[in-house]
N, CA and C of each residue as an Amber inpcrd file, in Angstrom:
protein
   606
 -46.8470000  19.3310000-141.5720000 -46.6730000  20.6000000-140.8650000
 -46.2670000  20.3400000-139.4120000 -45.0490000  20.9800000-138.7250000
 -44.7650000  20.7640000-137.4970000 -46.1120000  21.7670000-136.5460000
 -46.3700000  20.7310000-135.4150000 -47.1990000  21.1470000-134.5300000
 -46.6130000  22.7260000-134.1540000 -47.5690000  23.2200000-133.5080000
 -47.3390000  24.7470000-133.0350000 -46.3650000  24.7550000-132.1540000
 -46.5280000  23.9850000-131.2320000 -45.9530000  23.5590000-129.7670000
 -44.6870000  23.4470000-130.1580000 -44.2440000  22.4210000-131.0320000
 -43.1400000  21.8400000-131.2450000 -42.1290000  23.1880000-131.8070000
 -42.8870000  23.8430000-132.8550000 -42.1040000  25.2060000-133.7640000
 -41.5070000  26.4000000-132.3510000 -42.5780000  26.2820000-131.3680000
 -42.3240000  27.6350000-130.6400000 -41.2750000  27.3860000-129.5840000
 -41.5310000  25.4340000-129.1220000 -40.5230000  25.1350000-128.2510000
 -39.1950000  25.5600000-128.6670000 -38.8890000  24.9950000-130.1290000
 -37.6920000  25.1080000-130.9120000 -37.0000000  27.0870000-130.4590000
 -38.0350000  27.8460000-130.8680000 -37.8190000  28.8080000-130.9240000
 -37.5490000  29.4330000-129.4630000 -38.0160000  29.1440000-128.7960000
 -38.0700000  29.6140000-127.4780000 -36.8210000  29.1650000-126.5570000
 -36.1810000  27.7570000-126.9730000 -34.8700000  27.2840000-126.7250000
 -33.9260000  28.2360000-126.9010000 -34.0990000  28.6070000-128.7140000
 -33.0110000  28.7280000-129.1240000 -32.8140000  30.6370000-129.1380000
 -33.4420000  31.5870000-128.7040000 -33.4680000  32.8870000-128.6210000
 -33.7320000  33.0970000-127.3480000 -33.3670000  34.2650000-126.0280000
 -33.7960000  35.1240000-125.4410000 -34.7770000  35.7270000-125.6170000
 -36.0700000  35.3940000-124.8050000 -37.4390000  36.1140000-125.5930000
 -37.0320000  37.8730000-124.1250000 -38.1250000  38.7290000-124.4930000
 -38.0290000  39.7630000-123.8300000 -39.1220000  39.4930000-122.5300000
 -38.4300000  40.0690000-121.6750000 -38.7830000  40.3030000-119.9670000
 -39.8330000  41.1200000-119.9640000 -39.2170000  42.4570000-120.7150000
 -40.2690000  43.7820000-120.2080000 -41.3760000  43.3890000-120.4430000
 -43.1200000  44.2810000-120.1840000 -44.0100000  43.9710000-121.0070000
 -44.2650000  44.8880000-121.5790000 -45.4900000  44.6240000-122.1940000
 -45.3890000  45.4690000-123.3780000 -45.9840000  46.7970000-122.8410000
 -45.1790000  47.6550000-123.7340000 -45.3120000  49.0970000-123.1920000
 -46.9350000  49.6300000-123.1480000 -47.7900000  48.9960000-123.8900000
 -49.0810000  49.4750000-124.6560000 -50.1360000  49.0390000-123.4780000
 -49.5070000  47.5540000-123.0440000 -50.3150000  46.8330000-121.6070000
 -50.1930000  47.8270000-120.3140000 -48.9130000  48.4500000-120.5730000
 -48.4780000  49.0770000-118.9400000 -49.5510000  50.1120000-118.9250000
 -49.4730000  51.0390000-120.3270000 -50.2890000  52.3250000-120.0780000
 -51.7520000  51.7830000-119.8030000 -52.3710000  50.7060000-120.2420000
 -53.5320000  50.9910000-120.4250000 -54.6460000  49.8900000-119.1370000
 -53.2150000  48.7120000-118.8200000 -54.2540000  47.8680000-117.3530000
 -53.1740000  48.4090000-116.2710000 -52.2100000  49.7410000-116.3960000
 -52.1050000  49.9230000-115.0150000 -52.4880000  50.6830000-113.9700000
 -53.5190000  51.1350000-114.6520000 -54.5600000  51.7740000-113.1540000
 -55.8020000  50.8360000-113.0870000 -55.8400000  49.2260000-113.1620000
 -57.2530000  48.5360000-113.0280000 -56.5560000  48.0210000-111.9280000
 -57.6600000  47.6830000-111.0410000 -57.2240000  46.9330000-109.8580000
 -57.4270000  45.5080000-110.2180000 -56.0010000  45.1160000-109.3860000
 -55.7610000  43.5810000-109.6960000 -56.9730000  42.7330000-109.8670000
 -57.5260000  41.9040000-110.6910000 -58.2340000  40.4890000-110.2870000
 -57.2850000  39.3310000-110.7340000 -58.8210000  38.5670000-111.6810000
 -57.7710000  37.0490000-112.4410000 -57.8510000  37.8520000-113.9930000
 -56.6980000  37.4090000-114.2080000 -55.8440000  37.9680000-115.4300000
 -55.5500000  36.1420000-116.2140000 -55.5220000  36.0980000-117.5920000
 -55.5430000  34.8380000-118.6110000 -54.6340000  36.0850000-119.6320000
 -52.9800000  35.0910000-119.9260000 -52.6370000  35.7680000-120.9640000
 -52.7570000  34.0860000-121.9120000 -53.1550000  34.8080000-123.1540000
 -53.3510000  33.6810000-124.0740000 -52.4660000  33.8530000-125.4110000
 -51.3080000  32.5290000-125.4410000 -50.2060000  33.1460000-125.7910000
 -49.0770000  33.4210000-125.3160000 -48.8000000  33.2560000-124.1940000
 -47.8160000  33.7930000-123.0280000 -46.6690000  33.6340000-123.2790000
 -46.0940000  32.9650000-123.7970000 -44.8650000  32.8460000-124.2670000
 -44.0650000  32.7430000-122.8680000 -42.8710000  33.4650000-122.7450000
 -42.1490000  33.1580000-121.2270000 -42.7710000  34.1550000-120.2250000
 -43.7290000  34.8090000-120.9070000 -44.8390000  35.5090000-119.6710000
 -43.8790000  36.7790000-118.8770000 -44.0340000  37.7160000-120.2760000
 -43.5760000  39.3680000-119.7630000 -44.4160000  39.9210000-119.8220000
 -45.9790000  39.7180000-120.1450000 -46.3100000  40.4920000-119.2900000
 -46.9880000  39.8590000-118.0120000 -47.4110000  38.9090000-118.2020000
 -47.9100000  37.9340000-116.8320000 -47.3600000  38.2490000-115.8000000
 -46.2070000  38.1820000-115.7110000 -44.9980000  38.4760000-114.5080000
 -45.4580000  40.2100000-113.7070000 -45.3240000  40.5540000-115.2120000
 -45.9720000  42.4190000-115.2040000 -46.9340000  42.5650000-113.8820000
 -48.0110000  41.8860000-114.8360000 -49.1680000  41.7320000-113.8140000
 -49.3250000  41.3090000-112.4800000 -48.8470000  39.9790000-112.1900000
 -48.7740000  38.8190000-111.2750000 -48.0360000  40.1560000-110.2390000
 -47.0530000  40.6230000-110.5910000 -45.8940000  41.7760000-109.6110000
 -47.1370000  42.7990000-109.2990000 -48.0230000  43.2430000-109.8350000
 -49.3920000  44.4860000-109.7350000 -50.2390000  43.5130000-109.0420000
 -50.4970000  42.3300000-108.4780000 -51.1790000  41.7680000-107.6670000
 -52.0600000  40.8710000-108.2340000 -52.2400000  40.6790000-109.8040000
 -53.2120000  40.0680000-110.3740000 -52.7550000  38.3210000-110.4820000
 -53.8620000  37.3540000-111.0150000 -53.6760000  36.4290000-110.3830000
 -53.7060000  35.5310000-111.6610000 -52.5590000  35.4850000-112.3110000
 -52.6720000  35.2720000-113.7730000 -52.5960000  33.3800000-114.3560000
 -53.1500000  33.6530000-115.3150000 -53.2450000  32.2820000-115.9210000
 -52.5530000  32.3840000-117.0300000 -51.6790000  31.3970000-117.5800000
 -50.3310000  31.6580000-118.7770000 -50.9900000  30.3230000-119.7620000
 -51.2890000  30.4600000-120.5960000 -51.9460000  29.5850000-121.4210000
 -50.7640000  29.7110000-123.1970000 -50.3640000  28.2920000-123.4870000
 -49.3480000  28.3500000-124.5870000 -49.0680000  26.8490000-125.1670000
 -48.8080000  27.2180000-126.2470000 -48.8470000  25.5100000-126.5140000
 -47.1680000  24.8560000-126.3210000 -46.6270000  26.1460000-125.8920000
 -44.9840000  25.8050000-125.8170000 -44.5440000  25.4280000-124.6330000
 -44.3070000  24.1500000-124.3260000 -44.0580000  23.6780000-122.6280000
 -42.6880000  24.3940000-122.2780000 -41.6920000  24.3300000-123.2640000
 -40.3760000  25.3870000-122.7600000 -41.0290000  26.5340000-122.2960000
 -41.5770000  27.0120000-123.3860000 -42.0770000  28.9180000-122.6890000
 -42.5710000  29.0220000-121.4250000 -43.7050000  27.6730000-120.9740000
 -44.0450000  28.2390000-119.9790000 -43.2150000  27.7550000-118.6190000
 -42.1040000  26.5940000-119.2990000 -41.0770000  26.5920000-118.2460000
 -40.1040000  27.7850000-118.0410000 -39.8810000  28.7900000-118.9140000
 -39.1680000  29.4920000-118.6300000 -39.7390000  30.5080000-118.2190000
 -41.2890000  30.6810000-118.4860000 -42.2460000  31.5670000-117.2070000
 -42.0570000  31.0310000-115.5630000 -42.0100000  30.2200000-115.4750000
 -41.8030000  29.7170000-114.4480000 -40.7240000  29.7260000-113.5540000
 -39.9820000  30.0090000-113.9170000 -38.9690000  30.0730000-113.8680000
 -38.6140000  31.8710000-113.6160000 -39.0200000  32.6650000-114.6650000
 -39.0830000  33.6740000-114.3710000 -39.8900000  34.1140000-113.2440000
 -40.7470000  33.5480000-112.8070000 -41.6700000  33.7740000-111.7810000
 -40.9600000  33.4690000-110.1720000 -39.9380000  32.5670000-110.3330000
 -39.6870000  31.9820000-109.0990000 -38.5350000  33.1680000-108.5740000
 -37.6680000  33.4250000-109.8220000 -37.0900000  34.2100000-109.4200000
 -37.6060000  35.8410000-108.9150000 -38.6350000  35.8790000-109.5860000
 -39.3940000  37.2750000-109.4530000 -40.1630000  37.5300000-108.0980000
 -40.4370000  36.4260000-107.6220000 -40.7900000  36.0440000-105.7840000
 -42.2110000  36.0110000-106.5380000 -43.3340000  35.3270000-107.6460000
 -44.5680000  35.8880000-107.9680000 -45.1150000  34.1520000-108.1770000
 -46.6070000  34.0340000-108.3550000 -47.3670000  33.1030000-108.4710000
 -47.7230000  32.8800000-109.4300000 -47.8040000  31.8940000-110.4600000
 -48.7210000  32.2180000-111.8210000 -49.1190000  30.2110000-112.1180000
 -50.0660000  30.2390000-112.9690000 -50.1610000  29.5850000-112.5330000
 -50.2620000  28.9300000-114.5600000 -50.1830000  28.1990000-115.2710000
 -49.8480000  28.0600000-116.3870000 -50.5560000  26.8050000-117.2070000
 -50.7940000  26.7780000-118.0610000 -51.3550000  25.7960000-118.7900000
 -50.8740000  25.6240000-120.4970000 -50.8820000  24.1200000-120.5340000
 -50.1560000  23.9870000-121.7960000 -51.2230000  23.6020000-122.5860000
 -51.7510000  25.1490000-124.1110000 -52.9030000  24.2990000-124.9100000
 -52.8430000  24.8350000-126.0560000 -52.7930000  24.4040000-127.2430000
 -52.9870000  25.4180000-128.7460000 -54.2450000  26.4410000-128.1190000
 -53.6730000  27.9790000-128.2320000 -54.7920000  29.0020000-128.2820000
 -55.6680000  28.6890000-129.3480000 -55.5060000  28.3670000-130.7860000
 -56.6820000  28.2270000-131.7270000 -57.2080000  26.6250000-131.0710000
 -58.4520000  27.1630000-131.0990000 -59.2630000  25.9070000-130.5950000
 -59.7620000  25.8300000-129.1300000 -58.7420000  26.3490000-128.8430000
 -58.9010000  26.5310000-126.8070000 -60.2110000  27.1420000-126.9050000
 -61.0900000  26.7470000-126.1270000 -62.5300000  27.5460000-125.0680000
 -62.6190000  27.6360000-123.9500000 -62.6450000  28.6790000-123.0340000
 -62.9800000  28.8370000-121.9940000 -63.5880000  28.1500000-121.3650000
 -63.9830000  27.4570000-119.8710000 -64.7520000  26.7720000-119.3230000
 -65.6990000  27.8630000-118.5810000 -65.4800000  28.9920000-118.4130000
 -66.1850000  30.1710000-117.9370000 -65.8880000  31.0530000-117.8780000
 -66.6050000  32.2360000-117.9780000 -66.4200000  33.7290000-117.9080000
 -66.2200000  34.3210000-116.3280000 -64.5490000  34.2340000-116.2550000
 -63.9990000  34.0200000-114.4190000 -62.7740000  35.1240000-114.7120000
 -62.6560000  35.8840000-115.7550000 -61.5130000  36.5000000-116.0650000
 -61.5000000  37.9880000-115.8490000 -60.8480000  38.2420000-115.2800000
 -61.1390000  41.1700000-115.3040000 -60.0170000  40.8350000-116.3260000
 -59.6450000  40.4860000-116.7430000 -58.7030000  40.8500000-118.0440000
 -58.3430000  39.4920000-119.1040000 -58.1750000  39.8230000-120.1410000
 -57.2140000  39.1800000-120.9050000 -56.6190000  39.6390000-122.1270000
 -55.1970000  39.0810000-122.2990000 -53.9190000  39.4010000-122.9300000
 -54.4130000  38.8070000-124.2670000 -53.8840000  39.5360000-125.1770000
 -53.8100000  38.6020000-126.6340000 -52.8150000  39.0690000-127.4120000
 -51.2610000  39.2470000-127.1820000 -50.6010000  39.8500000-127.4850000
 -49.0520000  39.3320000-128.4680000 -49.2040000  39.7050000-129.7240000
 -48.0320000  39.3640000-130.6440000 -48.7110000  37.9390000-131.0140000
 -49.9590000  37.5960000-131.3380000 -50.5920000  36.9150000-131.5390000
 -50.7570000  36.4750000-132.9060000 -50.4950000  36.1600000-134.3080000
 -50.6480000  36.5970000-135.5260000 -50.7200000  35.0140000-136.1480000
 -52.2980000  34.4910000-136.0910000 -52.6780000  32.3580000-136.4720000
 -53.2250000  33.4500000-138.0310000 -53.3600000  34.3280000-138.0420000
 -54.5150000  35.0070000-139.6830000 -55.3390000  35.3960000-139.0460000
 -56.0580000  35.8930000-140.0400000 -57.8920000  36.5680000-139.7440000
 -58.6220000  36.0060000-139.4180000 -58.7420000  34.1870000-139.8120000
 -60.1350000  33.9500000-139.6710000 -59.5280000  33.0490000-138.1510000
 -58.7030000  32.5730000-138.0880000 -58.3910000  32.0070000-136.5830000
 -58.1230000  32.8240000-135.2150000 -57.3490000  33.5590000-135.6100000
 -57.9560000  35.4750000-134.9580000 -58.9250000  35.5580000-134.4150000
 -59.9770000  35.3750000-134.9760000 -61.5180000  36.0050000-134.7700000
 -61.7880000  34.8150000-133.7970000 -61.7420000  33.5220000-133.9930000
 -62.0600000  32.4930000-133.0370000 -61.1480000  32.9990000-131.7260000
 -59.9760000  33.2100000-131.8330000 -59.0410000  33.6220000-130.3910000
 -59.7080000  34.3060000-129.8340000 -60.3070000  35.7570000-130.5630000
 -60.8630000  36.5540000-129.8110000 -62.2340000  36.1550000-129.1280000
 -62.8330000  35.6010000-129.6600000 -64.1690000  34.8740000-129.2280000
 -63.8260000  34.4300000-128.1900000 -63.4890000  33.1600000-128.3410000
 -62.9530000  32.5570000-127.2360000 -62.7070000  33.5200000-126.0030000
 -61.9050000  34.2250000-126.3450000 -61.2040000  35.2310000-125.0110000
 -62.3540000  36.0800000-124.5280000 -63.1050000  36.7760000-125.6250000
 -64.2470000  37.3180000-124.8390000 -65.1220000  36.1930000-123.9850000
 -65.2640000  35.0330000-124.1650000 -66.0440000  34.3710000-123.3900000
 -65.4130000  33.7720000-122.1120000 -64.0960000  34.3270000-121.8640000
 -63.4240000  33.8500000-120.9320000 -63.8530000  35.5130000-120.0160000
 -64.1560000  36.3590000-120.7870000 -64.2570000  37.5560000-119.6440000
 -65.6370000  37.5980000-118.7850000 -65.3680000  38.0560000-117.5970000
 -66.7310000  38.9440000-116.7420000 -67.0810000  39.8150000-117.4100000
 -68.3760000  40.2580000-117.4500000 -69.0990000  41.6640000-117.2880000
 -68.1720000  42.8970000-116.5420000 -67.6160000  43.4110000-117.5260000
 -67.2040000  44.7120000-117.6820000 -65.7710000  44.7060000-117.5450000
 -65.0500000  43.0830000-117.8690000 -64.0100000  42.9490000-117.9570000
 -63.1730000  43.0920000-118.6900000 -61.8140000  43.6050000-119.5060000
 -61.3170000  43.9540000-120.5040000 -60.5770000  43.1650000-121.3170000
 -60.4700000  43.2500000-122.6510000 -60.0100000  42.3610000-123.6600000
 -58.5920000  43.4380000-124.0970000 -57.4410000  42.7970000-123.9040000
 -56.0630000  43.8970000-124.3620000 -55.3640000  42.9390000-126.1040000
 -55.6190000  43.6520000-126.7620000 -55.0360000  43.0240000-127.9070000
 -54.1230000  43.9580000-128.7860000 -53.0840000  43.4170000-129.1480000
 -51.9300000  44.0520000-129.7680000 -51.3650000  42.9570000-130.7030000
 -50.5610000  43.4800000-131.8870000 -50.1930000  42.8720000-132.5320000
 -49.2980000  43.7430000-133.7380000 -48.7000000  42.9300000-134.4430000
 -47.6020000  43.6190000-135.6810000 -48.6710000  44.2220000-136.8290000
 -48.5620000  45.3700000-137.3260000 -49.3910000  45.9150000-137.9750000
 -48.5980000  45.5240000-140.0230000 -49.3380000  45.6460000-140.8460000
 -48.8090000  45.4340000-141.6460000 -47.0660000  46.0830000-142.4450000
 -46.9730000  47.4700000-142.0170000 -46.5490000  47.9640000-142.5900000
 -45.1100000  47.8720000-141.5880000 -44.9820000  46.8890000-141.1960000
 -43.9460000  46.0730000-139.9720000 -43.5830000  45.0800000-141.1820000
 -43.8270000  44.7560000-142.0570000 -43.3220000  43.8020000-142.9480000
 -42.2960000  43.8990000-143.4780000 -41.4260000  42.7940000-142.9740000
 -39.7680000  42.3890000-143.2640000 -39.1170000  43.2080000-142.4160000
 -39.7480000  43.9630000-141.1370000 -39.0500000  44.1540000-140.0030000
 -39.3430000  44.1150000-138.7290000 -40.6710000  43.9620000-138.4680000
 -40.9450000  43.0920000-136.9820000 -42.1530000  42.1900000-137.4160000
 -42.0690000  41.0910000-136.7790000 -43.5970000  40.2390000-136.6960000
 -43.2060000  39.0140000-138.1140000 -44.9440000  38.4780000-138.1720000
 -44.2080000  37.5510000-139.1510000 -44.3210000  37.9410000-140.5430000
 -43.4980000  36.5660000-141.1600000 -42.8430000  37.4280000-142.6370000
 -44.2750000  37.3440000-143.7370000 -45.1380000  36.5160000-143.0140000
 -46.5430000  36.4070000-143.8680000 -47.3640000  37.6050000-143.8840000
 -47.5230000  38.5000000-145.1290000 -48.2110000  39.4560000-144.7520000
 -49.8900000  39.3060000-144.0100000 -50.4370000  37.8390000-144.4700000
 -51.0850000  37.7000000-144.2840000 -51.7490000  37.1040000-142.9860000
 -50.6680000  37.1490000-142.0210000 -50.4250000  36.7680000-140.9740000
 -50.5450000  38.2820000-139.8150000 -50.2840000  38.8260000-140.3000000
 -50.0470000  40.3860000-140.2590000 -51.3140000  41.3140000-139.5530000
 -51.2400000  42.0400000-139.1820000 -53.0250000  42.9080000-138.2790000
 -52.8160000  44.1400000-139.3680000 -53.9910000  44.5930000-139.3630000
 -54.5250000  46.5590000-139.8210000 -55.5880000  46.4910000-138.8640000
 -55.6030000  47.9540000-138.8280000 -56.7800000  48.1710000-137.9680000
 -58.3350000  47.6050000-138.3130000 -57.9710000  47.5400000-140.0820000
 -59.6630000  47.0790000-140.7730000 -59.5630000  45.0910000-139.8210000
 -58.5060000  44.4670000-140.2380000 -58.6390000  43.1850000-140.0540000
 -58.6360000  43.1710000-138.5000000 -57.9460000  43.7580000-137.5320000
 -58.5010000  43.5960000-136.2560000 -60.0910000  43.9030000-136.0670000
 -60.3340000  45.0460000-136.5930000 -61.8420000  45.4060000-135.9320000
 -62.6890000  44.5040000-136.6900000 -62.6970000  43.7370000-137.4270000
 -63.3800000  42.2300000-138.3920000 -63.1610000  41.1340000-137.2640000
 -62.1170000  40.8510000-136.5980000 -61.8520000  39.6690000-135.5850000
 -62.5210000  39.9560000-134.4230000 -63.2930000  41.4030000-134.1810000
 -63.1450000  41.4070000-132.9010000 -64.8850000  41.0430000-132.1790000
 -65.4380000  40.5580000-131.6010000 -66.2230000  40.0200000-131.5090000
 -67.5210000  40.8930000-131.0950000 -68.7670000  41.1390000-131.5220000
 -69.6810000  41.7670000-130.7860000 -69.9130000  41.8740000-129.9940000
 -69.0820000  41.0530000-128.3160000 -69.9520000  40.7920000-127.3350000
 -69.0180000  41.9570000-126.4990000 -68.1890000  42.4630000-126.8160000
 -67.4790000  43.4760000-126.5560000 -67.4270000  45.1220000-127.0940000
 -67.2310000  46.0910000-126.2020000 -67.4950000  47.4210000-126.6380000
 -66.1960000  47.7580000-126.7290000 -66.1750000  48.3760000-128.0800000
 -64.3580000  48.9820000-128.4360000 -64.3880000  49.7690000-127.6670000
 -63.3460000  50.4560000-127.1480000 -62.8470000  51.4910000-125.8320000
 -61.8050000  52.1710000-127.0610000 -60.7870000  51.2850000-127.9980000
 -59.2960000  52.1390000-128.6610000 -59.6250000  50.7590000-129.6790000
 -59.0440000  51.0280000-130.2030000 -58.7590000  50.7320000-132.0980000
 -58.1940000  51.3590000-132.7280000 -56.9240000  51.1940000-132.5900000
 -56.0100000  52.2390000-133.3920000 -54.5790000  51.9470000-133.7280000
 -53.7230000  52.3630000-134.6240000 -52.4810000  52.5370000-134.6080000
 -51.4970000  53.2400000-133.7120000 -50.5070000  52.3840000-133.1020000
 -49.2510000  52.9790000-131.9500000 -48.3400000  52.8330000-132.1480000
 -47.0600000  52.9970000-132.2460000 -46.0020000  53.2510000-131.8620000
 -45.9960000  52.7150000-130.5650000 -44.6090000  51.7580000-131.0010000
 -43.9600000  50.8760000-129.3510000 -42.9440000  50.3340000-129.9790000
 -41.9800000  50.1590000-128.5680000 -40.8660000  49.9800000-128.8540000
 -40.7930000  48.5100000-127.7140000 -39.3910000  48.1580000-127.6390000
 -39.9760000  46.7770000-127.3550000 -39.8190000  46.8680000-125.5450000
 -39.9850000  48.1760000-124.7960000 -40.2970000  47.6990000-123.6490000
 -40.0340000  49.1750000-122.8780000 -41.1380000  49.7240000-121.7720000
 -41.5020000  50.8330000-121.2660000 -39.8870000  51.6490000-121.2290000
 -38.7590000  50.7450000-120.9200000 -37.7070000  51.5120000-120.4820000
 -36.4210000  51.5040000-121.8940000 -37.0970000  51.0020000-123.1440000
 -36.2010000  51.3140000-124.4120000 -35.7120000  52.2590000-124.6180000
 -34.5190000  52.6240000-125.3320000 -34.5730000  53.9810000-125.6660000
 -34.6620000  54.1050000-126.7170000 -35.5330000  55.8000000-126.6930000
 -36.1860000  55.8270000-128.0660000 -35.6980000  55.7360000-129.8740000
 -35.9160000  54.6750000-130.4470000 -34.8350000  55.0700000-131.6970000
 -35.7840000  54.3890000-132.4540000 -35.9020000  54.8820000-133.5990000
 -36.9970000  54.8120000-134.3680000 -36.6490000  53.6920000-135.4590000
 -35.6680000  53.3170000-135.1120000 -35.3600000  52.1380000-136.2750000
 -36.0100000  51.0110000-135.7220000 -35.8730000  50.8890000-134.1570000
 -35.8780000  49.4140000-133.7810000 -37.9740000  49.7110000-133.4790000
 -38.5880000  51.1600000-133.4880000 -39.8630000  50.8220000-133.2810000
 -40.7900000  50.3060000-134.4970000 -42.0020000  49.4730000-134.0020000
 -42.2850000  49.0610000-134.9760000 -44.1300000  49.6710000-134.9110000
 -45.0350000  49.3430000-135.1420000 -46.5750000  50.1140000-135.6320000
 -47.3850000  48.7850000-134.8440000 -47.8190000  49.1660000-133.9290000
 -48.5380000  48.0860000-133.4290000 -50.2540000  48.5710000-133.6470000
 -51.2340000  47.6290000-134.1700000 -52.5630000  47.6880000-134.3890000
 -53.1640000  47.3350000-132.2570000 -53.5020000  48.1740000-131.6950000
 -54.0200000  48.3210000-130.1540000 -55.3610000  48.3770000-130.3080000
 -56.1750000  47.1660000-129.7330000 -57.4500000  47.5730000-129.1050000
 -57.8220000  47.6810000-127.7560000 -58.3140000  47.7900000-127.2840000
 -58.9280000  47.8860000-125.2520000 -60.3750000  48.0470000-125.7180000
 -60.8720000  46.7080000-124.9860000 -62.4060000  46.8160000-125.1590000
 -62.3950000  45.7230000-123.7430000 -63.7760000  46.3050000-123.4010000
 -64.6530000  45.6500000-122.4340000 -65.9880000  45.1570000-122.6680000
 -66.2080000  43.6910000-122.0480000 -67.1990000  43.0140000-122.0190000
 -68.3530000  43.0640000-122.0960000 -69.2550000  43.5530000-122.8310000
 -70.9740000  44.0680000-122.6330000 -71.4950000  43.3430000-121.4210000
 -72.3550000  44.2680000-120.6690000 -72.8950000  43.3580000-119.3510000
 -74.0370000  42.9770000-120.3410000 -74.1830000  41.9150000-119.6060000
 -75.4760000  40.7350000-120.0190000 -75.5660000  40.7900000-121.6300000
C-alpha cells in the first residue's frame, strides 16, 4: 500500500486544489474571535489562510509535504503566518489542549479511524473550544468525495465518531458548494454531513 503522504503528494502535484474555504467554516467560526486554530488535514490550507487573514494563529498539520508547501506558499503571497507540520492525522496526538478551534475537514480514513481523528482533535482543544467537522455525505457517491462508500460520512456515522468529551452544538445535513462566492448550480453542489461542537469544561 502506498504511504498516505506519498498518494496525496502525487495528487496535490498533479491538480489545482481550491483556495476558497469552505463555505460551512465561514458561516459558523466567523464571528469567534481569533485564537490558535490546528487544521488537521490541511491540504494547501483554504481554510487556514481563511483564518490566519481573521487573525487566528493557525497550525496546518498533513502528511503531504507538497500541500503544505503549497500552503506556504499560499501564505506568503497572502502577506499571512502559519505555521505547518508534516504528520499522518491517523495516529497523530496532541501534546496539549492549547487549541479555540479545530478543522477536520473533507477528511474521509472510515469510521473507526474517524473516531480516533476526532479524539485526538478534541484533546487538542481548550475548555469551551470548538471542534468544526465536515465531510462528503453518502449520497455524494460517484460525484463528490471518495469513491468508497465506506469511506463516506451520514449523520448516524459522524455522531458514532464523535467523542463524548464534546457537546454537539449542529449535526446535520447541508448543502455547499465549493466556495462562499460559487455560483449557485445544483449540479456541481454536493450534501455535506456538518457538526460544531465545543469542548466540555473540565
Amino acid at each position: 500500500m502506498i504511504p498516505a503522504g506519498q498518494m496525496w503528494d502525487r495528487r496535490f502535484s498533479e491538480h489545482e486544489w481550491p483556495s476558497e474555504p469552505d463555505p460551512l467554516l465561514v458561516e459558523l467560526a466567523a464571528s469567534l474571535p481569533p485564537g490558535r486554530g490546528l487544521d488537521l488535514g490541511s491540504g494547501p490550507g483554504r481554510n487556514s489562510l481563511w483564518l490566519a487573514a481573521k487573525g487566528w494563529n493557525m497550525t496546518l498539520l498533513d502528511a503531504s509535504g507538497v500541500a503544505l508547501v503549497q500552503a506556504g506558499q499560499r501564505a506568503e503571497k497572502a502577506g499571512v503566518r502559519i505555521e505547518t507540520v508534516q504528520a499522518d492525522v491517523v495516529g497523530w496526538q496532541p501534546a496539549g489542549a492549547i487549541y479555540d478551534l479545530v478543522v477536520v475537514a473533507n477528511l474521509h480514513p472510515g469510521t473507526d479511524a474517524l473516531a480516533l481523528v476526532l479524539s485526538a482533535a478534541a484533546g487538542a482543544l481548550v475548555a469551551d473550544g470548538h471542534l468544526f467537522v465536515v465531510g462528503h455525505d453518502l449520497v455524494n457517491l460517484g460525484r463528490h468525495g471518495p469513491p468508497d462508500p465506506e469511506r463516506l460520512l451520514s449523520v448516524d456515522r459522524l455522531s458514532r465518531a464523535l467523542p463524548a468529551t464534546v457537546s454537539v452544538e449542529k449535526l446535520e445535513l447541508r448543502t455547499r458548494r465549493s466556495g462562499p462566492s460559487a455560483e449557485p448550480d445544483e449540479d456541481d453542489a454536493d450534501v455535506a454531513v456538518l457538526a460544531w461542537a465545543s469542548k466540555r469544561a473540565g
